[in-house]
N, C-alpha and C positions, 0 to 999 in steps of 0.2 A: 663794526657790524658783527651781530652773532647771531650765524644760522643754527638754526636747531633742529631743522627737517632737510632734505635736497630732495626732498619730495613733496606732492601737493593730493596723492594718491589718499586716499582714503582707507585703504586699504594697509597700509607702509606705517602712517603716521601714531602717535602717542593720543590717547584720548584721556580728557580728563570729565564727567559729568558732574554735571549742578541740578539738584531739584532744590528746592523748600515746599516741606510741607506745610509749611504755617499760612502761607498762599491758598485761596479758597473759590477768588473767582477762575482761576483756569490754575492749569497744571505748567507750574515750571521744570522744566526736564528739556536739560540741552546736554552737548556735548562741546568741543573744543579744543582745539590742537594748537600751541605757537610754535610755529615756524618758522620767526627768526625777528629778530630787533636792530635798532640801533640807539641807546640811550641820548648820543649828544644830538645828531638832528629830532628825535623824539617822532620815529618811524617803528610802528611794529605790525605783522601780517599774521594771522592767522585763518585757522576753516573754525566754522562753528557749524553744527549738526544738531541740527532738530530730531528728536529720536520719539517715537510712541504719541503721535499727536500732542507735545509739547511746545512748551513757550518758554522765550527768554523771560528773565525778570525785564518789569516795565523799566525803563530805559531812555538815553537820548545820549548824542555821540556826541562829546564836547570837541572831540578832534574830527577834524574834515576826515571823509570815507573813502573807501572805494569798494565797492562790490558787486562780485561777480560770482552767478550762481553757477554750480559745477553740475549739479544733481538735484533733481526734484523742483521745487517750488517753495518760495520765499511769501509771505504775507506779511505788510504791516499795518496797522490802526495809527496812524498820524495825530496826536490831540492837539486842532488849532490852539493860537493865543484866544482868537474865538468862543472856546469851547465846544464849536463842531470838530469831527472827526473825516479826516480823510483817507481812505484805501488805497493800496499800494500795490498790487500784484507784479511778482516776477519766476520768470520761469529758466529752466535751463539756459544757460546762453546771455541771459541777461546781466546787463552791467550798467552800474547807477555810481556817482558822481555827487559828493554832498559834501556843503560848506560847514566849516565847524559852527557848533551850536543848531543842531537837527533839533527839528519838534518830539518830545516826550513822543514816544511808541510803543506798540504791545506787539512783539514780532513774533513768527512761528510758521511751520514749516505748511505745506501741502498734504493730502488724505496718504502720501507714500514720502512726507519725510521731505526733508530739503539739508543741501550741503552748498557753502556758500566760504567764497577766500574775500577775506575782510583785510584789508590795508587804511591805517588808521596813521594817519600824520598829526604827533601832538607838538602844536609850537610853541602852549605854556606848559609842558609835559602832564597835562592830565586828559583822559580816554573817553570815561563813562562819568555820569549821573545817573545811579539808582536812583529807586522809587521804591516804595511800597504797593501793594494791590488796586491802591485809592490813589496813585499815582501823588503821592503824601512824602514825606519825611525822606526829602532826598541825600545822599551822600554821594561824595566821588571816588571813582578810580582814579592814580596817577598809573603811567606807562611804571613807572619804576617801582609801586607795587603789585602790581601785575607779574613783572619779570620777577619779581622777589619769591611771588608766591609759586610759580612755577619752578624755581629753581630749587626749590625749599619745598616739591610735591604738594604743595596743597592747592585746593583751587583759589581762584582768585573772587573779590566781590562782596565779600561778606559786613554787612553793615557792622562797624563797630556796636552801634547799641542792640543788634540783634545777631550777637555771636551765635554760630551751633545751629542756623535755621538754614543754610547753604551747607550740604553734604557732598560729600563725592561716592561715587558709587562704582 
């Protein structure tokens, strides 16, 4: 296991931010701090910070969750197999529990921002499934490029066929 914060402060931690501007129907601008890993069980924890009315990229957690909001308020858009959409609210305090393979989501913070510790268990070591805007052309995160990119300062997420559209700031 490799910690890489002993803190969960906000204030203490390392921030890395993501926008794309190539994004048109809302503003992606997040932030994110990892906090510690372990590559062989395929465990890693971090906070992720919604910043300026921001949104993550659309998304779905291929690894089971856990999250627990620290600060502010959490929102997400749910897209059924359906095609209806289901809401999500949570607020300080709040803690959620999710089986790997989460429904496609469009996640973002509360009118003052939201801070939330993500614990993410990958058992075939991959994380995320990007989207595009159109919830389109998906690609994955594994855990181990994730920890790659952090180790190596760059952020993480950037679609191969859409190099240079994920900044840090």
């Amino acid at each position: 296991m490799k910690a890489i914060s002993s803190s969960f402060d906000p204030d203490s931690v390392e921030w890395r931010r993501i926008t794309d501007p190539n994004c048109t129907k809302f503003r992606v601008d997040f932030e994110y701090s990892l906090l510690g890993y372990d590559l062989p069980s395929g465990r890693v924890e971090m906070l992720l910070r919604y910043v300026n009315g921001g949104h993550c990229r659309p998304h779905r957690h291929i690894a089971s969750s856990v999250t627990l909001v620290l600060e502010g308020e959490q929102f997400l858009q749910e897209m059924l197999p359906d095609g209806t959409t289901r809401s999500v609210h949570r607020k300080k305090g709040d803690y959620a529990l999710a089986p790997a393979d989460a429904y496609p989501h469009d996640e973002y913070g509360g009118d003052d921002g939201g801070t939330i510790l993500l614990s993410l268990t990958a058992k075939d070591g991959l994380l995320f499934e990007y989207f595009d805007e159109n919830m389109q052309n998906g690609w994955t995160l594994s855990l181990e490029e994730f920890v790659d990119s952090w180790n190596s300062g760059e952020v993480y997420g950037v679609a191969p066929r859409a190099s240079g559209t994920t900044t840090a700031a």
